[in-house]
N, C-alpha and C positions, 0 to 999 in steps of 0.2 A: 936433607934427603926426603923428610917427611914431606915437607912443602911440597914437593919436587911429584911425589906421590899424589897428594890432590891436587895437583894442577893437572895431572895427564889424566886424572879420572875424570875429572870436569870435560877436560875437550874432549874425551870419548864417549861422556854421557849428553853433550852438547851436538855430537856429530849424529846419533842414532840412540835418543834414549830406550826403544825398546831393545833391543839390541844389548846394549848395556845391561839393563836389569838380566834381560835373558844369559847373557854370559856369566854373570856376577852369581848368578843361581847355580847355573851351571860347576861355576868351579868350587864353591861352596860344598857342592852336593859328590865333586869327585876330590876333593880335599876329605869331607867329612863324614860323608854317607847322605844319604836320603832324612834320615831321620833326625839325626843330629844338626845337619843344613837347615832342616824346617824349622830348627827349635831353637839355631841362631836366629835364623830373618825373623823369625816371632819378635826374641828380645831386640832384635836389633829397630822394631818397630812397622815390621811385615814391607808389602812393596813399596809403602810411599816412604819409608827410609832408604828403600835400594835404590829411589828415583832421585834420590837426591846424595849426590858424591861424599860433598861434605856430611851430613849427619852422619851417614851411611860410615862411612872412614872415622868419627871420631865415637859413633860408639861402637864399634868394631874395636878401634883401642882402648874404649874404657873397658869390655869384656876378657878380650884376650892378650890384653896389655902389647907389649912388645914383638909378640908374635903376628900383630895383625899387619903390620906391615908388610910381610914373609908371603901373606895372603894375598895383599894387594897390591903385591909387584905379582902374584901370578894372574890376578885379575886384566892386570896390565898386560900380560906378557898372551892371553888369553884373544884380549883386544887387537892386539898387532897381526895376529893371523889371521883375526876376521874381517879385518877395516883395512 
């Protein structure tokens, strides 16, 4: 399933990467708050980690382990309404 996970964030960071980043903030920021969202993408290594799927996704689950996937199917799920 994980695989399954970065391959669909790849084609939707491949279709519209701004777009991507901008959603990927977005849901961060309605999962987590403002402030708390700023202070993942910090760790997570700011927007040129969100520009890139893969980095983006595996340290996302080196931070929040097993819950980041939880994440990034809504990232996903985020993506299908816009695209």
């Amino acid at each position: 399933m994980s695989e399954n996970i970065l391959e669909v964030l790849n084609m939707y960071a491949n279709k519209n990467r701004q777009l991507f980043v901008e959603i990927v903030k977005q849901s961060l920021n309605e999962i987590f708050g403002d402030a708390t969202a700023e202070t993942l993408i910090y760790y997570l290594g700011g927007n040129e980690a969100l520009n890139d799927p893969s980095t983006m996704t595996h340290k996302l689950r080196a931070i929040l382990g097993m819950g980041a996937d939880a994440i990034l199917r809504y990232v996903i799920k985020e993506m299908d309404k816009r695209i």
